[in-house]
C-alpha positions, 0 to 999 in steps of 0.5 A: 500500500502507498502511503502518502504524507501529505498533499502536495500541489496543484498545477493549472493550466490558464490561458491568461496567466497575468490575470490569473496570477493578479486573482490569485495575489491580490484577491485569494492573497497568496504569495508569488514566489521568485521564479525565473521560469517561463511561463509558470508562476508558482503561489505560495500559502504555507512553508512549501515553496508552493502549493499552485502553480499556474503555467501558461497554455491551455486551461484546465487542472494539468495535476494534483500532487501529493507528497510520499516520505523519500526516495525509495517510497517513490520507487516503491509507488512506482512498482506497485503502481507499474504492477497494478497496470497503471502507465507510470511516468518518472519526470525528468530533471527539469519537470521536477525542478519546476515543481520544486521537488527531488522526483516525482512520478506522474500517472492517472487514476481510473477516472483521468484525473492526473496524479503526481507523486512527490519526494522532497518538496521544497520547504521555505523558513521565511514567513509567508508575504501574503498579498493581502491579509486573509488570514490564510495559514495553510493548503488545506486540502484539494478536491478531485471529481470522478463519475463514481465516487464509491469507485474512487474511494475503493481506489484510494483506499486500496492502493493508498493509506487513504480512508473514509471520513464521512460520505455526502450519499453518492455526490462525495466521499471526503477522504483522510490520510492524518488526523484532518477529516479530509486532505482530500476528496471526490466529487461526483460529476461526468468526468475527471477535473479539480472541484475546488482547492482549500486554504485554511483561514486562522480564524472564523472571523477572517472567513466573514472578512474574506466574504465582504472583501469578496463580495466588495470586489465582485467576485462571483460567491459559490456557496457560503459563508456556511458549515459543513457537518461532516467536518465541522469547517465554517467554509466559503467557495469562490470563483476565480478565472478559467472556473477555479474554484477556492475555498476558505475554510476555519474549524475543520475536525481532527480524527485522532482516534482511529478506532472509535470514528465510524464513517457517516452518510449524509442524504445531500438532499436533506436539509443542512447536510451540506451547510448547516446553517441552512445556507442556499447551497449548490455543485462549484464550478469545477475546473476540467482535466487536461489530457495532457501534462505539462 
């Protein structure tokens, strides 16, 4: 079984990166990192050197990372994966410089969704220079779409160490792989693509901040402010260009007891099983996958 450690990134395609970049800066408030890259702007939230990074080309989530212990666990994940009949690629020097880590290996999941595993990703021990004060104190975690979210789950769980938290019926299975109720999750749709990417907010205040902010600015408010019950997150969704979803978030449960948590279903339909304040609520905006990685 591959273990994995922790998310990692996200990489997205964007046909226009200038405005792309100034959302991301100016209105999520991520730090844009020092690069001298072409074409490729990396965004930073927390101590990796970054957790988006958005190149310029065709629009679409190009990948979605998650980080392994070392070298030999991504050689490990490499064979299991190989062995399971998945076409696994090792990314060159350049491709792994770009993305800040030692290696890496790409390959899809059933559903076309492209995965990235990583060894040594880049940490930096200089504070964060947001691009403006939202309160953002890390990645939180990122969320996958796939037709069959009970298909998925048995994917994650088989050939991975991630496990079940709660499941929202057939629409989403939110997923654990440390004590936080989910670092990752599937939601339902036609085909593969990345629903939202997560920020943690450090207080509930910075979220009803964030919401004026936004809604000052005119960005598009997907659903929220609200609370989720399966992980109690006071959360907020938005928009931002080429149908990238972000979320703010504060709260978010930790199971740190393995043995006693049992999964949950939550009938979507029924009221306040999404947020529970009773909030209008509705599926964001996903961003599709791109065939091909970049």
């Amino acid at each position: 079984m591959i273990q994995l450690t922790d998310i990692a990134y996200v990489r997205s395609g964007v046909a226009d990166l200038d405005k792309a970049v100034s959302f991301a800066t100016e209105i999520v408030g991520l730090e844009l990192a020092a690069s001298t890259e072409e074409g490729v702007a990396h965004l930073r939230a927390d101590a990796r050197h970054h957790c988006l990074s958005l190149v310029e080309g065709r629009s679409g989530v190009i990948a979605s990372g998650f980080q392994v212990a070392d070298a030999d666990a991504l050689a490990a994940a490499e064979t299991e994966l190989e062995g399971a009949g998945h076409r696994v690629v090792r990314g060159d020097r350049e491709a792994a410089r770009s993305r800040r880590v030692r290696d890496f290996i790409g390959f899809d999941d059933p559903f076309g969704n492209h995965i990235e595993l990583v060894s040594q990703q880049e940490s930096i021990t200089r504070p964060v220079r947001f691009g403006r004060e939202a309160g953002i104190t890390e990645f939180g975690h990122l969320c996958l779409d796939a037709p069959d979210v009970h298909e998925a789950y048995r994917f994650w769980n088989t050939r991975f160490n991630a496990r079940v938290s709660d499941w929202i019926g057939d629409k989403a299975c939110l997923l654990r792989i440390d004590p936080v109720h989910h670092k990752m999750a599937v939601f339902q749709a036609d085909g593969p693509g990345l629903c939202h990417m997560n920020f943690q907010v450090a207080t509930i205040d910075d979220v009803f901040r964030n919401w004026h902010f936004l809604v000052e600015q005119g960005v598009e408010i997907e659903m929220g402010p609200g609370r989720h019950p399966q992980s109690t997150a006071v959360f907020l969704y938005f928009l931002g260009p080429e149908g990238f979803t972000y979320e703010y978030s504060f709260g978010v449960r930790r199971i740190e007891d393995e043995a006693a948590w049992r999964p949950r279903t939550f009938d979507p339909d029924e009221p306040g099983s999404i947020d529970m304040w009773l909030g209008p609520t509705r599926r964001t905006v996903s961003q599709a996958q791109l065939g091909a990685p970049s």
